[in-house]
N, C-alpha and C positions, 0 to 999 in steps of 0.2 A: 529446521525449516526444510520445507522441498523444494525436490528440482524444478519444479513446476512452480513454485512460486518465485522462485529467483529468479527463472527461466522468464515470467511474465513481465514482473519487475523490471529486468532489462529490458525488456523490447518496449516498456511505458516511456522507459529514460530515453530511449532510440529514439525512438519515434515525436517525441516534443510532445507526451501526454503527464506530462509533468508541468505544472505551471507555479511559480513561488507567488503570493498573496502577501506576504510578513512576514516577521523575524519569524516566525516560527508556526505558517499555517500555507496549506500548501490546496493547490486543487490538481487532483490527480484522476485524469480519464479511465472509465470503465473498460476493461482488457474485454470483456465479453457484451459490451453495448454500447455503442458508440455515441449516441445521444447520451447516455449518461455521463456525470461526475460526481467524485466524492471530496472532502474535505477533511483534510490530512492535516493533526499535528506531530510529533516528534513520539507520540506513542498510545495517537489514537486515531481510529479511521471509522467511519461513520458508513461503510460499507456491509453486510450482509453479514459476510464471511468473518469479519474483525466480532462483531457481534453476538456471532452464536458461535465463536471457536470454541470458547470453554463447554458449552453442549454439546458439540462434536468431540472435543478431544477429553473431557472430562476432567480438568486440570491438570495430571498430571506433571504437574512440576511447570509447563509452559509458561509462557509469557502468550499472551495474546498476538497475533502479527496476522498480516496478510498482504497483499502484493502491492497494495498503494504504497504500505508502511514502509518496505524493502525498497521499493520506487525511491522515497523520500531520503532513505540513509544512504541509494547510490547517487542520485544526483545530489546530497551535499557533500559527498568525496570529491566530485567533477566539480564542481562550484570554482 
């Protein structure tokens, strides 16, 4: 994962763009538009970038992720 996405990540959890919805569904604010949100489970985000990674990255070997998903595993450490 990049620095860049961890780096965004954090400043979602900073900032209270992190909201819990349910045991396991989260809304987590747009790092680049602030009208926006997206809605986050534990290892899917219905954002742009979670969508078209494996297009970008072309599999290799990854796991899908992007910076709501990262958002999501640092605020349930801090929980």
């Amino acid at each position: 994962m990049s620095a860049s996405t961890i780096k965004k990540a954090k400043k979602l959890v900073e900032t209270s763009g992190v909201k819990k919805i349910d045991d396991d569904l989260y809304q987590i604010k747009s790092s680049s538009d602030p009208d926006k949100s997206y809605f986050v489970t534990s290892d899917s985000c219905e954002c742009p970038g979670f969508k078209n990674f494996y297009k970008f990255h072309h599999g290799k070997g990854l796991k899908a992720n992007c910076s709501h998903l990262e958002a999501v595993r640092i605020f349930k450490k801090e929980e």
